[in-house]
PASEBA-1860 file (N, C-alpha, C; in nm, 3 decimals):
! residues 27
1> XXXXXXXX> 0.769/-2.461/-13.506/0.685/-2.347/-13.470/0.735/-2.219/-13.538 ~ 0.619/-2.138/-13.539/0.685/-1.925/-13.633/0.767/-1.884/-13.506 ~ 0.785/-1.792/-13.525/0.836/-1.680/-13.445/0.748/-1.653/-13.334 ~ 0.682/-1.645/-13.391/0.524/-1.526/-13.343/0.474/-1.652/-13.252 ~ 0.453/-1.798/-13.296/0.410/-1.866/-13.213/0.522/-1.908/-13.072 ~ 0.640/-1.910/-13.108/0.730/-1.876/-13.013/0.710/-1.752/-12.908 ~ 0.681/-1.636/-12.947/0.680/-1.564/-12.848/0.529/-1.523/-12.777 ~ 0.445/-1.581/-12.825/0.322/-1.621/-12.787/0.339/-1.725/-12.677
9> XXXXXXXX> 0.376/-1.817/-12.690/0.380/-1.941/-12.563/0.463/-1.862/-12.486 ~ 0.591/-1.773/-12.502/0.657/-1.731/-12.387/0.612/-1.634/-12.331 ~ 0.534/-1.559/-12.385/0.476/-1.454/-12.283/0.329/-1.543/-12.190 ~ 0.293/-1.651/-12.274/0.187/-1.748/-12.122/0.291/-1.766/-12.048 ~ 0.417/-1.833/-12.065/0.451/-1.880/-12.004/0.530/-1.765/-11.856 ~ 0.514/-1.671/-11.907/0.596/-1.550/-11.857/0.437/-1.503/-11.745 ~ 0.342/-1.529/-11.790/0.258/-1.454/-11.710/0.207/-1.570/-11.623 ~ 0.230/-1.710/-11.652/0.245/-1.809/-11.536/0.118/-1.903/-11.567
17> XXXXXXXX> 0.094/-1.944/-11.675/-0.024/-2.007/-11.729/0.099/-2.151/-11.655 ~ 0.010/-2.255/-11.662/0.053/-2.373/-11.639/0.132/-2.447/-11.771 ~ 0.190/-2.546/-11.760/0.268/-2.625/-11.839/0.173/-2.712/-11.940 ~ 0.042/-2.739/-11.876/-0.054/-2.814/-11.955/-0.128/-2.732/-12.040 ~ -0.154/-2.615/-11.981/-0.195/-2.472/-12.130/-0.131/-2.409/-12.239 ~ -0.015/-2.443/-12.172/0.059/-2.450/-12.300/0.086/-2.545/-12.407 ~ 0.125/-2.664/-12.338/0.145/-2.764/-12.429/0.003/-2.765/-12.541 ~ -0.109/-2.778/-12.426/-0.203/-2.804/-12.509/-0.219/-2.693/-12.650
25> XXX> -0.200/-2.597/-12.620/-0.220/-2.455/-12.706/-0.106/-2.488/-12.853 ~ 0.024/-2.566/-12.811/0.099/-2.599/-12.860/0.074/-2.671/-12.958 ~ -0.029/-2.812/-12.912/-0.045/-2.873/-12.967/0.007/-3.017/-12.962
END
């Protein structure tokens, strides 16, 4: 993953999106 996509998933993850919105977003 960039940077940018790194701190993109951590701020969902920071504002409390679920584990499956992320992954999926992830990929």
């Amino acid at each position: 993953l960039k940077q940018e996509q790194l701190t993109n998933l951590y701020r969902f993850i920071k504002s409390g999106a679920s584990i499956e919105a992320v992954m999926e977003l992830a990929g």
